[in-house]
N, C-alpha and C positions, 0 to 999 in steps of 0.2 A: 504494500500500500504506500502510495505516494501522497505528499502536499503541493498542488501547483498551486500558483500565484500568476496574475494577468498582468502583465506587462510588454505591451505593445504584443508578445506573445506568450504563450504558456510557459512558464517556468518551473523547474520540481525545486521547492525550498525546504522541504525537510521531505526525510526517510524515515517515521520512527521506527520500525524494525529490523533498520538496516545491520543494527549492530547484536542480531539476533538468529533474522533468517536471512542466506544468501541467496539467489537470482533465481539457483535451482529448484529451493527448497517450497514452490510456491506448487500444488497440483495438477495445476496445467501450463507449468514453466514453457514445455515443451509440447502440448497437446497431450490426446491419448495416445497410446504407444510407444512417444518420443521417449529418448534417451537425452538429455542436458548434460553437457559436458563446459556449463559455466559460458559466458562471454557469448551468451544467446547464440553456442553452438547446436544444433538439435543434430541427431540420425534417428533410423529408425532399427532394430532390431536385426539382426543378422544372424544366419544358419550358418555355422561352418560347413556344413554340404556346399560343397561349389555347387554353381550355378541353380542354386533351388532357392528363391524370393519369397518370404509369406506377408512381405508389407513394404508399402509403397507409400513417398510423401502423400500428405493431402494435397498440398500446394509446392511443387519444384520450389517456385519462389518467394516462396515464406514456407520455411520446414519448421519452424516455431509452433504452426496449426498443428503438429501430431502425424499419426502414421495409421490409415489405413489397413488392416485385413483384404489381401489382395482373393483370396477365398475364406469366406467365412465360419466360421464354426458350425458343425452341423451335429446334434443332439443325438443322434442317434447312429452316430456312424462313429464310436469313440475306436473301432479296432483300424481306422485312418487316423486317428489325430497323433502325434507326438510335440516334442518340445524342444523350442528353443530354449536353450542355456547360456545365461550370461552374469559372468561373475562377476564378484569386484561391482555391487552398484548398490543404489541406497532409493526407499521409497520413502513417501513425508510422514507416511504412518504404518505403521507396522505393529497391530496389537496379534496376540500370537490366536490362531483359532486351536493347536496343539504344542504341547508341549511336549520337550526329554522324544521327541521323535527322529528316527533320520529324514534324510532325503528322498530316501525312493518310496517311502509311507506318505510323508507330503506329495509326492508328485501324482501316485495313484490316489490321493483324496481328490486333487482336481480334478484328476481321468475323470474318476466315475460320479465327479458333480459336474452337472450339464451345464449351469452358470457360468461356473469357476471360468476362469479369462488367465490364470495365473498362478502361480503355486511361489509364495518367497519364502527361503528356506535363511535362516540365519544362525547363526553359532560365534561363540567363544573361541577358544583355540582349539577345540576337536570338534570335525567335521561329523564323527559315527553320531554326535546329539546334538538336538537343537531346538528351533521355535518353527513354526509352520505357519504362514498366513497364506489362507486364502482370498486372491480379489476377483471380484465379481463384475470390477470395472478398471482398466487398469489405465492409471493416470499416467504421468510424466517421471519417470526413472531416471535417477541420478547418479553417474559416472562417478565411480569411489574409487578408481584407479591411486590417486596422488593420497587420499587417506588414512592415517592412521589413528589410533586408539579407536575406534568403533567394533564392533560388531560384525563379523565376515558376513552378507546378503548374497545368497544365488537366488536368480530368478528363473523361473520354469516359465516359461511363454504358453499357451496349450496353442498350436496352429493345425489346420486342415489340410492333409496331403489328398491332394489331388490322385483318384484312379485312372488310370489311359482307359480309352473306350475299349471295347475289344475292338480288334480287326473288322475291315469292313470287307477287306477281298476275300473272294471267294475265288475256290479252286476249281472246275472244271473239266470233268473227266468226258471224253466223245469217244465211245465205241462204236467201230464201226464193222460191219457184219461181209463176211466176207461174199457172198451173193447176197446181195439187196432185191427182197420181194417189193413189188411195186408199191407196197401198203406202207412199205416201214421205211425211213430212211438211214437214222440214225437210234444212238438211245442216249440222253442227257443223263449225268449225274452232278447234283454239285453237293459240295460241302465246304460249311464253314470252317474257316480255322478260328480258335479257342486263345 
């Protein structure tokens, strides 16, 4: 929250929070999905799978708006969804939904809640236990790279993998009859390939 003041143009003359919360630390620093990396840098989310995208700016030119779901979450297809992973980051709240849990217990709490949009796993210095928050809306996640004294934060993304169609060609088998009766010419078979 800012104070402007009118003088010939808007001016900001005081911050009171500034010496409390930093740029990132605001819900929608960076839209939804975004990642705030300070200095109204935004990205959005990344797979380590080369060339596989599950989110795309809102706007190229303003990446501050957030980050789209390039395919949406779909509630009943959870044996397609998996998760992006990305360490080293910080959300503006984090009250725990489990406790003294690991990681892969929080991660299947979001699988099999249809809401869940994210699974934050957080821990002390051992990784085997921790706090588990589930979000149901996920705001603007803050780059804890440069960090220390807090809290280690992994986040679990839930994203929707995409099925390829099946095949649409088809194969095409033509027998042909070594004396052709004037009645018959040929005999078609076809079949799908799977």
């Amino acid at each position: 929250m800012k104070v402007f003041e009118w003088r010939k143009y808007w001016l900001v003359v005081a911050d009171p929070f500034s010496d409390y919360i930093e740029e990132c630390d605001y819900p929608m620093a960076c839209g939804r999905n975004g990642i705030c990396s300070g200095n109204q840098q935004s990205s959005c989310p990344v797979s380590r799978s080369a060339g596989i995208h599950y989110f795309r700016a809102v706007n190229d030119r303003q990446p501050n708006l957030g980050c789209t779901e390039i395919t949406p979450l779909i509630c009943n297809a959870i044996q397609d969804q998996t998760f992006i992973e990305l360490e080293k980051v910080r959300y503006f709240d984090v009250v725990a939904d489990m406790k003294s849990v690991d990681s892969e217990t929080c991660k299947q709490a979001c699988l099999n809640n249809c809401s869940c949009k994210a699974a934050l796993f957080q821990y002390d210095s051992e990784s085997s236990s921790g706090d588990c928050f589930l979000s149901f809306e996920l705001f603007t996640l803050i780059n804890a790279d440069q960090e220390i004294n807090r809290k280690t934060t992994i986040a679990f993304i839930k994203v929707q993998n995409v099925r390829s169609p099946p095949s649409a060609s088809k194969v095409v088998f033509v027998f042909f009859q070594k004396e052709l009766p004037a009645s018959s010419v040929c005999t078609v078979q076809t079949r799908e390939d799977v």
